[in-house]
N, C-alpha and C positions, 0 to 999 in steps of 0.2 A: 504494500500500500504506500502509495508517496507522501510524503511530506508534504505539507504545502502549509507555508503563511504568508499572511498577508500584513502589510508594508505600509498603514494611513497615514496620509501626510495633507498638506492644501500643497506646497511644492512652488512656493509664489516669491522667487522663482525656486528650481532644483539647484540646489547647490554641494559644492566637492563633499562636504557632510555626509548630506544626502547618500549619493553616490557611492560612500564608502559602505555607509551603513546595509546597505542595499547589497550590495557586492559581498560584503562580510557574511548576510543572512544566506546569500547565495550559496555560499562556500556550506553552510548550516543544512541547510533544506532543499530538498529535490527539486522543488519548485517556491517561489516568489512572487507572490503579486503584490506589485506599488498599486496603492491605490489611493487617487486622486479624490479626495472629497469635492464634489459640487457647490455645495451649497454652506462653505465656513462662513460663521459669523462675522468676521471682520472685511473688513474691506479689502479683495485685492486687484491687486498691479491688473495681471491677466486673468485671462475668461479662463474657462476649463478648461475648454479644446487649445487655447495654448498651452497650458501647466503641461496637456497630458500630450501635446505633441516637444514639447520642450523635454519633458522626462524621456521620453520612448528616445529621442535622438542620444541625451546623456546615458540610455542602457541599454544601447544595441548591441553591446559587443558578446552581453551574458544573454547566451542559451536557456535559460532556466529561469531569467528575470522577465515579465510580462507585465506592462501597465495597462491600467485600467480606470474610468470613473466609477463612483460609486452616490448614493445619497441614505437617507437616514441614519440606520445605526451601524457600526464597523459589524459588532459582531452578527447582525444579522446578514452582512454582507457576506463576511466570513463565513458565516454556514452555508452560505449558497450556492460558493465556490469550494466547499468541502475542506475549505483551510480548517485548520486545530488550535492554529500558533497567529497571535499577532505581533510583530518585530516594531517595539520601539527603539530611538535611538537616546543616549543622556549624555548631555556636553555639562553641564553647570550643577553645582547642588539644587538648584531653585528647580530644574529640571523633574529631580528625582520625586520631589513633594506631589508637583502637577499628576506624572505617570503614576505613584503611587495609589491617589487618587481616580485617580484613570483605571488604571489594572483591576482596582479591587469593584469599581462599578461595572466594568465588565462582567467580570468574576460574578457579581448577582443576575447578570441577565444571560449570564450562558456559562454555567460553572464548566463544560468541557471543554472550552477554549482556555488556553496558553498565556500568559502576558512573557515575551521573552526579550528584555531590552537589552543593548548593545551599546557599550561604553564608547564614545565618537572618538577617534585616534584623537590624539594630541595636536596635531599639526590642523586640527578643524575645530578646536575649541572655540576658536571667535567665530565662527562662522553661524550666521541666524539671517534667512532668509530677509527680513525688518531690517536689518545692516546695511544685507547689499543692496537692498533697495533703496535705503537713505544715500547712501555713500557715491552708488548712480544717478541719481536722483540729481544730486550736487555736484555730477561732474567727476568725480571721484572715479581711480580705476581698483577697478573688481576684478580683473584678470588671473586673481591667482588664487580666485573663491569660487569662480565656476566656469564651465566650459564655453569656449569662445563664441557659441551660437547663442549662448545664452547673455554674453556681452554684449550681441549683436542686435539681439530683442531690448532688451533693456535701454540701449542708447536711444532706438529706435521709438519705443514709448515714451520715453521723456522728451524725444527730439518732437513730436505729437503736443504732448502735455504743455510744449515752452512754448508753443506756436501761439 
């Protein structure tokens, strides 16, 4: 029987974090699915069908990694695609509180799903989606927080947004 978890994120934009995290769960589990939320409460940059065509481009190279949108609840997503596991990522203490949280409200609405989080390497601790968006946003280069097409979106909205 395969493995499979699934990977929720908003992904506004994907960045190397991301990436890692994703790639790492990959290395874990037979299969992988990112899955794009629809409909986050907060406000963002791009629609969905960019998040989720901006992600598909940064995990082509893994065989085993499939993005996807999703809406409502993770774990009812999760069951739908027959996932067990959902793969969080924790860069910061403040992290750990949020998913804790997280995990264990899962945990009452579908005690046979997983919460299996993945410590973000070191070299991506500054990294938070809100960063590179501010830091683009101002002009600022991003180049060495996410992949160059995602540099390329990014200018591209703001060069929009200055008009």
């Amino acid at each position: 029987m395969a493995r499979i978890a699934v990977y929720p994120a908003t992904l506004d934009p994907i960045h190397h974090g991301h990436i890692d995290i994703a790639g790492r769960a990959a290395r874990i589990f037979d299969e992988v699915i990112v899955a794009v939320y629809d409909k986050p409460k907060k406000n963002t940059l791009f629609t969905v069908d960019e998040r989720l065509a901006l992600a598909q481009a940064a995990l082509q190279d893994y065989s085993n990694i499939r993005v996807a949108k999703y809406s409502g609840l993770i774990v009812n997503y999760a069951k739908s695609v027959g996932a067990t596991v959902l793969v969080r990522g924790l860069r910061v203490f403040s992290d750990f509180e949020f998913e804790f949280r997280y995990a264990l409200a899962n945990k009452k609405l579908a005690p046979e799903i997983e919460m299996v989080s993945i410590m973000t390497d070191e070299r991506h601790l500054h990294i938070s989606s809100s960063t590179i968006r501010e830091i683009a946003e101002l002009g600022g280069d991003v180049s060495t927080m996410v992949p160059p097409f995602v540099v390329e979106a990014l200018s591209a909205r703001f060069a929009q947004h200055n008009q």
